[in-house]
C-alpha positions as CSV (number, residue, x, y, z in Angstrom):
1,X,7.1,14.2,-4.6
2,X,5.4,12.8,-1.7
3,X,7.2,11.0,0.8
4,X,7.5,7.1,0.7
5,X,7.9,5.6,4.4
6,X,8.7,2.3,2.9
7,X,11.7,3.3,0.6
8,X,15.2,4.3,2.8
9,X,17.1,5.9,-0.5
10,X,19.8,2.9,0.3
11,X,20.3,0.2,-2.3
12,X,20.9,-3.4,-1.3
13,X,22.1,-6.3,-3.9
14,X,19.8,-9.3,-3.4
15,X,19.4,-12.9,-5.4
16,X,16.1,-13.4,-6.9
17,X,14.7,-16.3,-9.0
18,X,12.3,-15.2,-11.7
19,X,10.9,-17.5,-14.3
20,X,12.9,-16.9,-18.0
21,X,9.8,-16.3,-20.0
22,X,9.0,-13.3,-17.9
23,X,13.1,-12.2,-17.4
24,X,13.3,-12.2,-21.7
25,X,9.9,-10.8,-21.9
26,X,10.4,-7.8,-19.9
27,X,14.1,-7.4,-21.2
28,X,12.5,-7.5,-24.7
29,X,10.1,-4.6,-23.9
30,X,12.8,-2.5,-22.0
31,X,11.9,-3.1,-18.6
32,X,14.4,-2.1,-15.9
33,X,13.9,-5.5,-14.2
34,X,15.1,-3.8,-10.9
35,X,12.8,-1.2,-10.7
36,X,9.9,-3.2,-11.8
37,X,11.0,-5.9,-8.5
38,X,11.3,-2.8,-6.2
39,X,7.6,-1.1,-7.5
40,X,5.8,-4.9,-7.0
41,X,7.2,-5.4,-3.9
42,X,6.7,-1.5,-2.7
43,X,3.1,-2.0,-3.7
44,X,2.9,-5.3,-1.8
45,X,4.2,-4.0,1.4
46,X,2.5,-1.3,1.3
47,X,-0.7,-3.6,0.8
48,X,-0.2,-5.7,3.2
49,X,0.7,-2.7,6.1
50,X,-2.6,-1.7,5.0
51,X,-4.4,-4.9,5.6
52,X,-2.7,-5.1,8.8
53,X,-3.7,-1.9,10.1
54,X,-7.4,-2.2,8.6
55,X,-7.2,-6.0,10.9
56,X,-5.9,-4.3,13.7
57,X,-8.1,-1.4,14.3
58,X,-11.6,-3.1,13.0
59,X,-12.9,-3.0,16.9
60,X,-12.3,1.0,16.8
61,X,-13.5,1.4,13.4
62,X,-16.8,-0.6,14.1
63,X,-16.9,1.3,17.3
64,X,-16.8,4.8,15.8
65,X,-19.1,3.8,13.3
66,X,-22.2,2.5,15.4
67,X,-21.6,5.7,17.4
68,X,-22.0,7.9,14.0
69,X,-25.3,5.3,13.2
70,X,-26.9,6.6,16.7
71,X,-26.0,10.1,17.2
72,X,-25.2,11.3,13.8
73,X,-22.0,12.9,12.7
74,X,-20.5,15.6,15.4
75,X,-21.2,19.1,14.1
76,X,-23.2,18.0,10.8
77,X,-25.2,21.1,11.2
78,X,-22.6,23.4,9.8
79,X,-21.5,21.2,7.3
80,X,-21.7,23.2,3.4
81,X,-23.0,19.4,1.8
């Protein structure tokens, strides 16, 4: 299993307000309504990190790719495709 730098392995009780229709819907279908919160909000953080980083390093990004526009990827002669 691949690491998860989000996740600590420590569980902490917290209040949340979720509409009914979805709480009886998801306990209807089995849903383990804590692990479903966790995975949404995993995924969320883990979105937004990556927007952040993506927003943060745009300059370098553009950077190395106008470089690769004018000279061409470094070594591309020995690459196999």
């Amino acid at each position: 299993m691949k690491h998860d730098p989000i996740m600590s392995g420590k569980r902490k009780p917290v209040n949340l307000s979720i509409d009914t229709g979805i709480v009886a819907a998801a306990r209807e279908a089995g849903i383990n309504l804590s692990q479903a919160c966790e995975a949404a909000l995993r995924d969320s953080a883990k979105a937004e990190r990556d927007r952040k980083w993506r927003e943060d390093n745009r300059d370098w990004a553009d950077a190395v790719n106008r470089w690769v526009e004018e000279n061409g990827l470094p070594l591309e002669k020995y690459r196999l495709f």
